[in-house]
C-alpha positions as CSV (number, residue, x, y, z in Angstrom):
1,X,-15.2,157.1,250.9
2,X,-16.1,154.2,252.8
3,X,-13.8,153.1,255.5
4,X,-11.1,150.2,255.1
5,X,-12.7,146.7,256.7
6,X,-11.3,145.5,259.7
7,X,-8.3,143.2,260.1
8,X,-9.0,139.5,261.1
9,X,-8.3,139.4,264.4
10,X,-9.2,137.9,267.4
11,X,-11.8,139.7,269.7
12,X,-12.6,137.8,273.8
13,X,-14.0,138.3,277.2
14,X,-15.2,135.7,279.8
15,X,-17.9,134.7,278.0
16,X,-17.2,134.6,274.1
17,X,-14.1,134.4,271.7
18,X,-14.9,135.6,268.3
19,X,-11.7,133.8,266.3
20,X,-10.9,134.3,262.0
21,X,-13.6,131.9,260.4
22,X,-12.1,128.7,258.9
23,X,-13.0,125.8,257.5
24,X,-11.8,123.8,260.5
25,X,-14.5,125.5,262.3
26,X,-17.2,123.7,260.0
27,X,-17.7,120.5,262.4
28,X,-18.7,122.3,265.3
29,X,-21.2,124.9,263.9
30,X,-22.6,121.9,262.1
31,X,-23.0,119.9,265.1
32,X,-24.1,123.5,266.8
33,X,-26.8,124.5,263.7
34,X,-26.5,122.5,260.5
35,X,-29.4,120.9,259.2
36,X,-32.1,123.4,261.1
37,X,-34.6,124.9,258.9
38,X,-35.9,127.3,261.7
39,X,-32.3,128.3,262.6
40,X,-31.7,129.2,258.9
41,X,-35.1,130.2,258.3
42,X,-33.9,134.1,257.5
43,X,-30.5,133.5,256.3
44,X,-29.5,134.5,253.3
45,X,-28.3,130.6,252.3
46,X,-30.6,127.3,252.3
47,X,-30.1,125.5,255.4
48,X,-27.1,123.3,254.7
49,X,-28.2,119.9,255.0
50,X,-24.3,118.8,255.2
51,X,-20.8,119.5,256.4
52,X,-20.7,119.7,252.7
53,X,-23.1,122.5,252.3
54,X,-21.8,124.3,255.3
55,X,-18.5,124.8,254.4
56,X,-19.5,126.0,250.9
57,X,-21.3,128.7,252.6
58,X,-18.5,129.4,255.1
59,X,-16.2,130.3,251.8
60,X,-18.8,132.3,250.4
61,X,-18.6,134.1,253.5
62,X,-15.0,134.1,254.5
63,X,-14.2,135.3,250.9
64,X,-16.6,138.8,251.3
65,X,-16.8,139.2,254.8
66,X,-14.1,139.4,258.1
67,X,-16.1,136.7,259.6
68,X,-15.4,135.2,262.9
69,X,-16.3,131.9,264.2
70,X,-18.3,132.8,268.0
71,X,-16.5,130.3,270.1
72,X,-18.4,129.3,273.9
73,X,-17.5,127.0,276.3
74,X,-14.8,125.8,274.0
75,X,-17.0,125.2,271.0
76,X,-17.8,127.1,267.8
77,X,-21.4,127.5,268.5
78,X,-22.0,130.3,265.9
79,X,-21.1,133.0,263.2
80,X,-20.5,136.8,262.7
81,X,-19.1,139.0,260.2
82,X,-18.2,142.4,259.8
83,X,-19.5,143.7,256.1
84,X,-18.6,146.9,253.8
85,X,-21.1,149.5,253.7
86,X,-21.2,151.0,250.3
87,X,-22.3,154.6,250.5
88,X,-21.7,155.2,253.9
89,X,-18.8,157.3,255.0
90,X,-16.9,155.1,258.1
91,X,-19.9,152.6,258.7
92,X,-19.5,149.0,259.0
93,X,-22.1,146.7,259.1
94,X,-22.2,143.5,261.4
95,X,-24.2,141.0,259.5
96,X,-24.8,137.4,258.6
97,X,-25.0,136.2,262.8
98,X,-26.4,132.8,263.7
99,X,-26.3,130.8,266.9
100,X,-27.2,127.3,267.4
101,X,-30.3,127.1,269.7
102,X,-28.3,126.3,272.4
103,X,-27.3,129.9,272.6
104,X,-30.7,131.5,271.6
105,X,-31.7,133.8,274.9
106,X,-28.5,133.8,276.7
107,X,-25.3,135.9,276.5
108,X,-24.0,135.0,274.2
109,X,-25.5,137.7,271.2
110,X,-24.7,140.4,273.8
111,X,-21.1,139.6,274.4
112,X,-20.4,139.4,270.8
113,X,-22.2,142.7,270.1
114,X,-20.2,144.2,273.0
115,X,-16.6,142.7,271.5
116,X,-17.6,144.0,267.6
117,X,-18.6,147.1,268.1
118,X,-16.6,148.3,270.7
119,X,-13.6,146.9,268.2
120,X,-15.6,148.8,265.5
121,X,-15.3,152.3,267.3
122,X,-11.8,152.0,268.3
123,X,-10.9,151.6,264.9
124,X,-12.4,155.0,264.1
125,X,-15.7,153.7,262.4
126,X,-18.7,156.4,263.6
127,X,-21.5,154.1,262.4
128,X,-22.3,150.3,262.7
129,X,-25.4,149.0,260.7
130,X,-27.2,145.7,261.2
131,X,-30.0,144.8,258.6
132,X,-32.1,141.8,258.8
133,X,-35.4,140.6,257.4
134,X,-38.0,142.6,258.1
135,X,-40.5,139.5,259.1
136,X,-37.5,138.1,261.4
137,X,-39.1,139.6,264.4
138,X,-36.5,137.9,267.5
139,X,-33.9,139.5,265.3
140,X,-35.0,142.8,265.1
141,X,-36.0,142.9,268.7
142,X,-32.4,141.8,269.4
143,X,-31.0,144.7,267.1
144,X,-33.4,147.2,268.8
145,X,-32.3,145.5,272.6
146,X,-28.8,146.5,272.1
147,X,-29.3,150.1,270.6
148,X,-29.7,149.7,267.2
149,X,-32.0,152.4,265.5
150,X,-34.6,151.4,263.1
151,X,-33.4,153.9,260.1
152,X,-35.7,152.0,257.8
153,X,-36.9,149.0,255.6
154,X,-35.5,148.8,252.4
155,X,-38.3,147.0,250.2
156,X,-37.6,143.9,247.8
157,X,-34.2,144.2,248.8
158,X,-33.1,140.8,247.9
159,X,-34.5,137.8,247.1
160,X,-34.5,134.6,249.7
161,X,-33.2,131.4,249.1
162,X,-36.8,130.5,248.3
163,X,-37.5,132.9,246.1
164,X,-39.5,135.3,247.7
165,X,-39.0,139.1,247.8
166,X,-37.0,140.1,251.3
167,X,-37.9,143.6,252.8
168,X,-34.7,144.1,254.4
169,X,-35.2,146.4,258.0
170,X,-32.2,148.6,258.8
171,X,-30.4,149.5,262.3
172,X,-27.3,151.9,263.0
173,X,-25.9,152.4,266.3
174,X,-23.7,155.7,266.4
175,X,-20.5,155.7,267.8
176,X,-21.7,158.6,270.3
177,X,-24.9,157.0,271.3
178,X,-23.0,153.3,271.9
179,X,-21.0,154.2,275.5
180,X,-24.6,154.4,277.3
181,X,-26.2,151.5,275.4
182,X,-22.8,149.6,276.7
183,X,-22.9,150.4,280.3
184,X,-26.8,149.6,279.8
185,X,-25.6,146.2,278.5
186,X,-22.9,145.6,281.0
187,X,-25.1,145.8,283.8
């Protein structure tokens, strides 16, 4: 049986508050990553080219995901979810993460990785998975940074908004591998 998904909460530290994903949020992470083709380039959505778009994506989202806006400095600057893992006994999967540029290369991905999987664990999962495209190489390395474990590359697992065949490259991080990756991290 796969484990229940997470409540919406709200998850913080000094650095990042990861807050329920609403449509109120849609201005910011518009202004933070709307209308950026390289930014959407491995998304599993076209790049929205409006508010308009965005927030029809965002309901998508909200409506099959706990998704949490990543708010920095006072701004949502970004995205994260927490997905069902079908098939896997107490896994969840943290998926469908974007940043505006602005926060490409700083802390913010670590800080949110912290505050999701430590919240993960606590709530008993023993497994969180992270999938991405297997040609989006700054993701991956970002997956394999924090202590996710290549477990594989599912092939022609979905199709991109283009049309194209995605490979899709699979991580897990297991709950008793996570408390050395985090002091790691922490340092």
């Amino acid at each position: 049986m796969t484990a229940r998904m997470p409540a919406p909460t709200v998850l913080e530290n000094d650095v990042v508050r990861l807050e329920p994903l609403t449509l109120d949020h849609v201005p910011d992470l518009f202004a933070a990553g709307g209308d950026d083709d390289e930014l959407w380039r491995w998304m599993p959505a076209p790049t929205p080219r409006t508010k308009e778009d965005l927030a029809r994506i965002i309901k998508g989202v909200v409506a099959n995901h706990v998704a949490f806006a990543v708010i920095h400095r006072g701004r949502a600057i970004g995205q994260t979810t927490y997905a069902d893992v079908p098939g896997f006994d107490e896994s969840v999967e943290i998926g469908w993460t974007w940043y505006g540029r602005a926060a490409w290369r700083t802390e913010v991905n670590t800080n949110c990785k912290i505050l999701l999987i430590d919240h993960a664990f606590s709530l008993g999962y023993n497994r969180v998975m992270f999938k991405t495209d297997d040609l989006n190489e700054r993701s991956k390395a970002a997956v394999a940074r924090i202590g996710g474990v290549h477990e594989g590359t599912l092939r022609r697992h979905r199709r991109r908004p283009d049309g194209t065949w995605r490979d899709s490259a699979y991580f897990g991080i297991l709950e008793e591998e996570w408390p050395e990756h985090r002091v790691r991290l922490n340092r």
